[in-house]
C-alpha positions in Angstrom: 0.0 0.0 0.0 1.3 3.6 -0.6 -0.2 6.2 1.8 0.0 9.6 0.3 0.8 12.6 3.1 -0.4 15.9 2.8 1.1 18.2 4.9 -1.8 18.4 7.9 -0.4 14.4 7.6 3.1 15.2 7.7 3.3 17.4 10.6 1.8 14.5 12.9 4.7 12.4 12.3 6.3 15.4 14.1 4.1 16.5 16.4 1.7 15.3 19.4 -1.6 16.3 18.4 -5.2 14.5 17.7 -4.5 11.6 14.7 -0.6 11.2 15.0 -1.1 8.0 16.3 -2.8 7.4 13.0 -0.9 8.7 11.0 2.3 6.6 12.8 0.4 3.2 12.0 -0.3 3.9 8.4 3.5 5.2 7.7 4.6 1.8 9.6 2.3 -0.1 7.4 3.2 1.0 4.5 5.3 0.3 1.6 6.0 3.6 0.2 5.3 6.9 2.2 4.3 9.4 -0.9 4.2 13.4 -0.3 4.9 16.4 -2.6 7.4 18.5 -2.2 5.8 21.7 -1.3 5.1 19.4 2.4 8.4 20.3 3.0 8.2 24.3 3.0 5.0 24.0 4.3 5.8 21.6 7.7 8.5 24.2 8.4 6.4 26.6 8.1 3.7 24.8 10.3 6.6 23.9 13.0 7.8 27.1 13.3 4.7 28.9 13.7 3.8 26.7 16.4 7.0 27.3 18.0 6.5 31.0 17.7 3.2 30.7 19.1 4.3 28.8 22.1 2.7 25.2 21.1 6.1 23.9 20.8 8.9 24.5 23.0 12.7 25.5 21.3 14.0 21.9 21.8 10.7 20.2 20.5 11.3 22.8 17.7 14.8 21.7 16.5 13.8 18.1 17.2 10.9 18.1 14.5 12.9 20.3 12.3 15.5 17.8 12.8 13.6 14.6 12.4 11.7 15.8 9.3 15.2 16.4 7.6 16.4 13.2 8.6 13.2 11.3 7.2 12.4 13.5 4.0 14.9 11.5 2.0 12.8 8.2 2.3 9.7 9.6 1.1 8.6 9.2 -2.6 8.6 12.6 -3.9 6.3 14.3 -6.7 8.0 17.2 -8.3 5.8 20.2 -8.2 6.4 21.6 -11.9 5.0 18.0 -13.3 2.1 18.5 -11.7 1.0 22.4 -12.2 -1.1 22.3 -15.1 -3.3 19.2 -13.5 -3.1 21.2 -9.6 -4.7 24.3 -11.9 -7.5 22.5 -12.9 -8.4 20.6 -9.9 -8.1 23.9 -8.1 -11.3 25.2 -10.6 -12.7 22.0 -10.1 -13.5 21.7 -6.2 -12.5 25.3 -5.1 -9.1 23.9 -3.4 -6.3 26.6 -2.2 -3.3 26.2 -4.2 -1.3 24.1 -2.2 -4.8 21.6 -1.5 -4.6 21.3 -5.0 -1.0 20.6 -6.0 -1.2 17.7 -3.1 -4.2 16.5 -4.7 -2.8 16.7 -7.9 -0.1 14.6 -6.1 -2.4 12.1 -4.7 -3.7 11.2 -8.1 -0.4 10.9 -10.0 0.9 8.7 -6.8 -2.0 6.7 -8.0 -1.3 6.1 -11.4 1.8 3.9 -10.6 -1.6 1.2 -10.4 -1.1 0.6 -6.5 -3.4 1.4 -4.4 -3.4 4.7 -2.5 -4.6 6.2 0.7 -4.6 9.8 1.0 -4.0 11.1 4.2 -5.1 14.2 5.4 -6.8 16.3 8.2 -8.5 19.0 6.1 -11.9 18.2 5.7 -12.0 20.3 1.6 -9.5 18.5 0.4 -10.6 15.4 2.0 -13.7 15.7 0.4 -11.9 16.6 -2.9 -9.9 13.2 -2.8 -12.9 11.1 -2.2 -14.8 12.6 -5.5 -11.5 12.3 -7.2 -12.0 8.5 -6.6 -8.6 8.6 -4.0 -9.2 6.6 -0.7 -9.0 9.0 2.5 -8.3 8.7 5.8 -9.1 9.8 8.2 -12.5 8.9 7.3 
């Protein structure tokens, strides 16, 4: 199974919040462990805000910051300028932010290898988005 992270996924790999526990289980059971690369700029971006905001202490900061550099080489990555033109329409389509839409876009070319794919996300748009787009979600 391939589980496909958007980055509301990622960051609870990093992070104790509501789902992480999830989202632990599914990256253990997996084969491949999918994301796009704007996850990256955009768990940084999550960390640090939380840092700044006092949901994450300096230590608990550099920790995530560091973990998610060691780990990002092992995920299957999907190159953002492959996938711009498809993100663009899907964003028209079901009203996704552009971001929602370039992981969506994501999703679906993860899913043309022909494996099966769980998208994994806690935003209840693009959630929805993946399910019409015929992607398996979770949480459900």
């Amino acid at each position: 199974m391939i589980v496909y992270l958007d980055t509301s996924a990622l960051v609870k790999l990093y992070v104790a919040e509501d789902g992480a526990d999830l989202v632990h289980r599914a990256v253990e059971d997996a084969a491949v462990v999918a994301t796009c690369e704007v996850a990256y700029v955009e768990a940084r971006a999550a960390l640090a805000r939380r840092h700044r905001e006092h949901g994450l202490s300096r230590s608990g900061y550099l920790r995530a910051v560091r973990d998610l550099d060691r780990d990002w080489p092992s995920f299957f990555l999907l190159v953002v300028g492959t996938l711009l033109r498809d993100a663009a329409a899907l964003a028209d389509r079901y009203a996704l932010r552009a971001y929602d839409a370039l992981h969506l876009a994501a999703g679906l070319a993860t899913r043309a290898s022909g494996e099966p794919v769980t998208f994994a996300c806690w935003d209840r748009t693009l959630a929805h988005a993946a399910g019409q787009a015929g992607l398996e979600t979770f949480p459900n």
